[in-house]
C-alpha positions in Angstrom: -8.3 8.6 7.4 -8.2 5.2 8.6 -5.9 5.0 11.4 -5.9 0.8 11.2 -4.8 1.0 7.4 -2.5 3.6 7.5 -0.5 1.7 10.7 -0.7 -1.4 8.3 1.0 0.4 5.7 3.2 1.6 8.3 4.5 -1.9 9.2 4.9 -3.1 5.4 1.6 -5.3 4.8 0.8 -4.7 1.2 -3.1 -4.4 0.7 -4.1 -5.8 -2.6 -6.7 -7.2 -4.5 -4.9 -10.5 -6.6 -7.8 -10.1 -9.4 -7.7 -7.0 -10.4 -3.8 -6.9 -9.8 -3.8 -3.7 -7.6 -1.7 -3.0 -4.9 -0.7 -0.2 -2.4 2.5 -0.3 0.4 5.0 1.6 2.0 8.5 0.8 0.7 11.0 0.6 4.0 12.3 3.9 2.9 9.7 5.7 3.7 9.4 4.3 7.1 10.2 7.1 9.9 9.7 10.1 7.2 7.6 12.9 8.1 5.2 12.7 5.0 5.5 8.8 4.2 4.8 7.9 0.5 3.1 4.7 -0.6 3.1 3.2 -3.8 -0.1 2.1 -5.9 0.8 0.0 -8.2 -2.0 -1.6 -11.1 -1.3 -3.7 -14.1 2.5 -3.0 -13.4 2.0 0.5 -13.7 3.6 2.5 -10.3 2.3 5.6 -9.1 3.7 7.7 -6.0 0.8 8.5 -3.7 0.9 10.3 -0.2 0.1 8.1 3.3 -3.8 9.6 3.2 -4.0 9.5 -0.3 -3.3 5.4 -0.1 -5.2 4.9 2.8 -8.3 6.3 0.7 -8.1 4.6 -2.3 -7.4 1.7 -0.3 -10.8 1.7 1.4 -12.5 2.8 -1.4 -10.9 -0.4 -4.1 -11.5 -2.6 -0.8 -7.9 -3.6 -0.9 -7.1 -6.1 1.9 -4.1 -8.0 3.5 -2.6 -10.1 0.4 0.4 -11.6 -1.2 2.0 -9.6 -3.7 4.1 -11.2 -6.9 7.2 -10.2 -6.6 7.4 -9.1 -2.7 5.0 -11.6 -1.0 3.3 -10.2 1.6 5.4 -7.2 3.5 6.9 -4.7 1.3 10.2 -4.4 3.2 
């Protein structure tokens, strides 16, 4: 697991990719919890995914540091 995009999860930055409209953070709730859960969101469709689970998918879609729609760029 990537320990530099998990801690930027961690502090709210949404990785994204604006083209294909795909997105994974860490709503605020989850901040402090002892299994955080991020959200992967495509196309409007959300799905629940576990810290290394997001962290994974995020290096393999190449997600970076990006502004989201509706939460601009930190989730919380």
């Amino acid at each position: 697991m990537s320990v530099i995009i998990a801690e930027e999860l961690k502090a709210g930055v949404i990785l994204g990719d604006n083209t294909n409209k795909e997105y994974i953070y860490m709503p605020g709730s989850e901040i402090g919890s002892e299994t955080p859960m991020c959200i992967f969101e495509k196309d409007g469709q959300k799905e629940d995914l576990h810290l290394a689970e997001a962290v994974e998918l995020a290096k393999r879609l190449t997600l970076k540091p990006c502004a989201h729609p509706v939460f601009g760029k930190k989730a919380y």
